[in-house]
C-alpha positions in Angstrom: -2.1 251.5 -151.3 -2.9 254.1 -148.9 -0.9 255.1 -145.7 -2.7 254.6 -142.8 -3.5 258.4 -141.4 -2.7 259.1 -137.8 -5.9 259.6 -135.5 -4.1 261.5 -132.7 -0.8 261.8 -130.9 0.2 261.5 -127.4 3.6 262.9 -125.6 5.5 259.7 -123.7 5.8 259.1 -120.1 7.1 256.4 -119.1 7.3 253.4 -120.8 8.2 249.7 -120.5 7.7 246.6 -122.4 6.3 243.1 -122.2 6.9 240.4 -124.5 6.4 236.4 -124.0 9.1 235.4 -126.5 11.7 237.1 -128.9 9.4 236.2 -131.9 6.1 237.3 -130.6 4.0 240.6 -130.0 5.4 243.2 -127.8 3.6 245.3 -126.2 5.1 249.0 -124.8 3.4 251.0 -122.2 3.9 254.7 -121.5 2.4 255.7 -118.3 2.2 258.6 -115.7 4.7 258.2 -113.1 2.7 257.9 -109.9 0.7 255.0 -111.6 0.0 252.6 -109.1 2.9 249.7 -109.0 -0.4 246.9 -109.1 -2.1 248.2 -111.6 1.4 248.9 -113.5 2.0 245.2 -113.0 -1.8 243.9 -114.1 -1.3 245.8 -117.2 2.1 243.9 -118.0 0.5 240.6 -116.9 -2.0 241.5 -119.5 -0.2 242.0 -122.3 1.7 238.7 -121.5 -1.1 237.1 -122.0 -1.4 238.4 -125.5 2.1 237.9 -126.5 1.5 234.1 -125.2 -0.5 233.3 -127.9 0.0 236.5 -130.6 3.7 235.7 -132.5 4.0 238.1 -134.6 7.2 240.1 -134.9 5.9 243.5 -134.1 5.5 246.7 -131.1 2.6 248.2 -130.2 2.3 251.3 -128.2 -0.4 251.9 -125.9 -1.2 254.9 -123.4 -2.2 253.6 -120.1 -3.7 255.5 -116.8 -6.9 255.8 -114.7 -9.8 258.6 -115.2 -13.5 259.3 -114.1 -15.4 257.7 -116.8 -19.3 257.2 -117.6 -21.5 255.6 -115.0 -21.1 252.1 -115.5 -17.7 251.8 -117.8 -15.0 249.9 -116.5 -12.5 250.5 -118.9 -12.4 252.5 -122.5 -9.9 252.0 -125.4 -9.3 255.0 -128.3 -7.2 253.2 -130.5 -5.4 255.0 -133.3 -7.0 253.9 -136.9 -6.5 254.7 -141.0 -7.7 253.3 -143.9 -6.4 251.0 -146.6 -8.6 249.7 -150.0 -10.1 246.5 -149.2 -7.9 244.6 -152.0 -4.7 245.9 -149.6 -6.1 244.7 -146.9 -6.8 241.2 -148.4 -3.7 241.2 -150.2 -1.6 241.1 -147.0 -3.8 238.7 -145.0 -3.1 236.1 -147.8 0.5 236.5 -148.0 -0.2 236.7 -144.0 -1.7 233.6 -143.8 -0.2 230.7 -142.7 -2.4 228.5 -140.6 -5.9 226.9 -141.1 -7.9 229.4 -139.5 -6.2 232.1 -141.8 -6.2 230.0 -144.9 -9.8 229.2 -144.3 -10.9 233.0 -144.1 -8.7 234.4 -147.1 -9.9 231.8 -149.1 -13.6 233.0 -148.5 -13.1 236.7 -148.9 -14.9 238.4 -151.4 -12.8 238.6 -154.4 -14.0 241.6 -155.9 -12.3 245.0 -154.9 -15.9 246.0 -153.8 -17.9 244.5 -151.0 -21.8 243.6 -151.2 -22.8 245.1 -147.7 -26.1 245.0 -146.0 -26.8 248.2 -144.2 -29.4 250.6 -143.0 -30.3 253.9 -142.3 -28.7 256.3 -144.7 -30.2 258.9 -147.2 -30.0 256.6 -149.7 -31.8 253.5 -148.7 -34.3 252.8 -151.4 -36.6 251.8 -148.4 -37.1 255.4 -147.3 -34.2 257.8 -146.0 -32.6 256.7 -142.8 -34.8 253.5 -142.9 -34.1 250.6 -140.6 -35.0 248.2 -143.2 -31.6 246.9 -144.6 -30.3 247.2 -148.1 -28.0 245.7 -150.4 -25.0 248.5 -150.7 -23.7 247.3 -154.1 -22.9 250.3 -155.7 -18.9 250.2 -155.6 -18.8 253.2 -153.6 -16.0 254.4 -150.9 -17.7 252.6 -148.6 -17.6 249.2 -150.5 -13.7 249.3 -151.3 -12.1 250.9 -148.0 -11.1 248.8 -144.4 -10.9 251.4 -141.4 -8.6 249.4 -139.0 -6.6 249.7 -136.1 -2.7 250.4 -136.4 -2.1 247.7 -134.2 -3.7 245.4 -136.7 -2.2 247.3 -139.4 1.1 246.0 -138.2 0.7 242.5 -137.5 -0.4 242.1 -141.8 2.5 244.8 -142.9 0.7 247.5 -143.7 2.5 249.6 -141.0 6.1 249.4 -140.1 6.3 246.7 -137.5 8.1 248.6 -134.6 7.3 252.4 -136.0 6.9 254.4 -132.9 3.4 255.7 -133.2 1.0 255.3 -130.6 -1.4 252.9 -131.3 -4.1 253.6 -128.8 -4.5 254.7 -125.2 -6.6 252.9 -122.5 -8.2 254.3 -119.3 -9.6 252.5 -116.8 -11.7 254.1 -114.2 -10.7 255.3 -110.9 -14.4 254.9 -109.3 -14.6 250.8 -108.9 -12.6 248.3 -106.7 -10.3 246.4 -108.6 -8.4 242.8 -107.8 -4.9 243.1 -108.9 -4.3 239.2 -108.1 -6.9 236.8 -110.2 -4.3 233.8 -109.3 -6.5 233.1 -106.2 -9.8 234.3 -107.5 -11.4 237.4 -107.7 -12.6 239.7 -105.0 -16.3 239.2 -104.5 -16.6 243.3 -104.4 -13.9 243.9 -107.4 -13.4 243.4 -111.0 -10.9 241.8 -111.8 -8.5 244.1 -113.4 -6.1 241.7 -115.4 -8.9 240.5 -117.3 -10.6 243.5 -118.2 -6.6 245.0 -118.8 -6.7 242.0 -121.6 -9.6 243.3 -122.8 -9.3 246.7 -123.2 -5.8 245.7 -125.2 -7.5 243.4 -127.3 -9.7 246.1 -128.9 -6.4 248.1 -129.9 -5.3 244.8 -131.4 -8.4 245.2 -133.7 -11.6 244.1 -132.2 -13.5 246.6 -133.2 -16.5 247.2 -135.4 -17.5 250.0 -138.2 -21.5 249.7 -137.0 -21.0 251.1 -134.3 -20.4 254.6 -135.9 -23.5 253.6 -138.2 -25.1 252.9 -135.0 -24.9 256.5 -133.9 -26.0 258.3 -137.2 -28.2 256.0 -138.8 -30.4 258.9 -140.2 -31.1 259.7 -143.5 -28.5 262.6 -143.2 -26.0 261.0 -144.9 -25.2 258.6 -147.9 -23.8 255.0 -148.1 -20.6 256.2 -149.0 -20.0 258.7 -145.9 -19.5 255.4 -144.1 -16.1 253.7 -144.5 -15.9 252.3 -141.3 -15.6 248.6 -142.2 -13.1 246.9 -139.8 -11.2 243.8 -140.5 -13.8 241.9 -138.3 -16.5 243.1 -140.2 -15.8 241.3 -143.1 -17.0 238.0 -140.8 -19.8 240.0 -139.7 -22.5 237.9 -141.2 -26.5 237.2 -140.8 -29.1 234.6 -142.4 -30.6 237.7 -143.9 -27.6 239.0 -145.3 -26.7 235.8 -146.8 -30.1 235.3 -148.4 -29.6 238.7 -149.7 -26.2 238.3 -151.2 -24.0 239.7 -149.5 -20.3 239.7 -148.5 -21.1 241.7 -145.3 -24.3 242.1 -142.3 -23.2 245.9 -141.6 -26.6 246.8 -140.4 -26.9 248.4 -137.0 -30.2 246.7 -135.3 -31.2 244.1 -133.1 -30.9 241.0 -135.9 -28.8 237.9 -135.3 -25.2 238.7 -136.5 -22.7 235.8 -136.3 -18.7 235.3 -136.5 -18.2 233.2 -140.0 -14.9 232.0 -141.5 -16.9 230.4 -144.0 -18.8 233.0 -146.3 -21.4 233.2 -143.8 -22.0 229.1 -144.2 -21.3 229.0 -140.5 -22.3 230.4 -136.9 -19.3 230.4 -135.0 -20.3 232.8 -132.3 -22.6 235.6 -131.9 -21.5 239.4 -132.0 -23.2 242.3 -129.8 -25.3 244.3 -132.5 -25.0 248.2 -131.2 -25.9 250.7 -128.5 -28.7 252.8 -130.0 -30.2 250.5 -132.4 -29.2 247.3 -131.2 -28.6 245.3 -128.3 -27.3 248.0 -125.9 -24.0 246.9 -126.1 -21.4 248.4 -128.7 -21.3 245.9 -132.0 -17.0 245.7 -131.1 -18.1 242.8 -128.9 -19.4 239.2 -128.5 -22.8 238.6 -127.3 -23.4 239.3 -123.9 -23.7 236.5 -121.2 -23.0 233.8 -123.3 -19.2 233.7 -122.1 -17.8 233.7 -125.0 -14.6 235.5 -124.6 -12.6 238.2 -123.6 -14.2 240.7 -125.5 -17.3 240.3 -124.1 -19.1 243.5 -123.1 -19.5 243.1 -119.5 -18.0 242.3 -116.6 -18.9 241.2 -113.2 -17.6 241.5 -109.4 -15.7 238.5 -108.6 -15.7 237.0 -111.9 -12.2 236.3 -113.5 -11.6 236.7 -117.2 -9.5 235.3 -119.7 -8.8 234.9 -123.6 -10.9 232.1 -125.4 -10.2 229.8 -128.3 -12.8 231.6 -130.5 -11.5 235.2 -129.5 -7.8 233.5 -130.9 -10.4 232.4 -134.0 -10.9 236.2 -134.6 -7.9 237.7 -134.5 -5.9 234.6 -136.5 -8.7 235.7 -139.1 -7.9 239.8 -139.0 -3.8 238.9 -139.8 -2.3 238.2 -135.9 -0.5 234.7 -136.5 -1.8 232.8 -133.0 0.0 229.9 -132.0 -1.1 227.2 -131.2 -3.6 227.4 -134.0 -7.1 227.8 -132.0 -8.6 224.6 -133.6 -6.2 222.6 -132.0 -6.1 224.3 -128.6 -7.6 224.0 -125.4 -8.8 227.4 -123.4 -5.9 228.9 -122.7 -4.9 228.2 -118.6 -4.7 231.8 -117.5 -8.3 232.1 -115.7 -11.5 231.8 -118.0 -13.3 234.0 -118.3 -13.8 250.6 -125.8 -13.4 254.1 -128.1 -14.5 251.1 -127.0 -15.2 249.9 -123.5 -16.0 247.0 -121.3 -18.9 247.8 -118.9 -19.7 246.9 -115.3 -22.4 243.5 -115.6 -25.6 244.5 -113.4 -26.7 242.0 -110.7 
């Protein structure tokens, strides 16, 4: 089993932690020390929220702080990521596993050491170099046997020492929008609401993220299959009527096809995932679907529109290895206001 590599360091600030019980996720912060007190205080209401519902015995360590970003981008999340085999990974979610949602997905992984993935692009897709016509990948390369995840996630299965100090990620949100500190009495009708997208942009360091994305940017025929081991942990419920006609474990293609969320060996269509920037749907693949309010981690935002955790984004990460309690099958939405790097974007009117 393979260490997971460190993506990048970052000196500590300040720091403080949140945590909703003495057996669930806690959440440190290091931040700059002129951070404003509000936006200090939406961040630790956001990770509440998290270690509400996420139980597991472990710390993760997140850089926090504002920034100009791109037109448009509310919030961005750089998360620090390794690698593990695939039979690692699967190994520790099912001696992870404790609930039905867990139990259900372990016992529909693949149980071959390689995955049958369903990509495009590349130099070697036998339908012409860098095609957008999807392939079945099921030549055991890197690429079939390797999970690129975050460190976060990486602790909440034991792949990572639970409360190891490395910094799991650092989110920025941008200095150029209003923001509504207070979501209690609804948002501002001219501001984002900044706890939400806060829970957000955390959520993606938890491990909401997607490998297609970086297939997304350099789908050309400049590179083979096995340059591309950027399978996340939610990729391996990244599914697709084609892909399942085709036979495989995996939808991994970046382009504008259905892909839905599946617990089931792609029997089922839980909910549907964004599909890609370049290629896809304009919106980055490490999302739902947009406008169908299906979650937190949807991929925009709007002014005066609150935001909160969902039972199917507690579906996904009980599925990646975070124990969730109460088990989302038997929950109601969770009463804290419905509603990355990765990043949530500003909805347009």
């Amino acid at each position: 089993m393979k260490n997971l590599k460190k993506i990048f360091k970052m000196a500590p600030l300040l720091a403080c932690a949140f945590a909703g019980s003495a057996h669930a996720l806690v959440i440190n912060f290091t931040y700059a020390p002129d951070m404003d007190t509000r936006a200090l205080g939406g961040f630790q209401a956001a990770a509440n929220r998290w270690s509400a519902v996420l139980h597991d015995d472990v710390t993760v360590n997140l850089n926090i702080g504002f920034s100009v970003l791109g037109p448009g981008v509310l919030g961005s999340t750089g998360s620090t990521r390794g690698t593990v085999s695939y039979d690692a990974y699967r190994n520790a979610l099912i001696a992870d596993a404790w609930g039905a949602t867990d139990k259900m997905a372990v016992a529909n992984l693949p149980k071959s050491s390689c995955l049958n993935v369903y990509m495009n692009g590349t130099g070697v897709n036998p339908n012409g170099k860098g095609s957008a016509t999807p392939f079945l990948d099921n030549n055991c390369n890197a690429n079939n046997s390797t999970i690129r995840m975050t460190s976060a996630n990486a602790r909440a299965v034991g792949l990572l020492d639970a409360h190891d100090p490395l910094s799991d990620g650092s989110v920025s949100f941008s200095s150029t929008f209003a923001w509504d500190f207070d979501p209690t009495d609804g948002v501002d009708a001219n501001a984002f609401d900044f706890i939400g997208v806060a829970t957000h942009e955390i959520g993606h360091a938890l491990g909401f993220v997607s490998g297609v994305d970086t297939l997304d940017l350099n789908r050309t025929g400049n590179f083979s299959d096995a340059a591309f081991t950027y399978i996340a942990p939610a990729d391996l419920f990244r599914c697709s009527t084609d892909s399942k006609a085709a036979g495989a474990d995996i939808d991994w293609s970046a382009d504008n096809r259905t892909k839905y969320f599946s617990l089931d060996n792609c029997g089922s269509n839980i909910a549907t995932f964004s599909t890609g920037r370049t290629f896809g749907d304009g919106q980055q693949a490490s999302h739902w679907k947009d406008n169908l309010g299906i979650g937190i981690l949807d991929p925009t935002a709007a002014r005066g529109e609150r935001l909160a955790i969902s039972a199917t984004d507690l579906q996904l990460y009980d599925a990646i290895g975070w124990n969730v309690v109460p088990e989302p099958g038997t929950m109601a939405l969770l009463g804290f206001g419905l509603a990355g790097i990765f990043g949530l974007r500003r909805r347009k009117a």
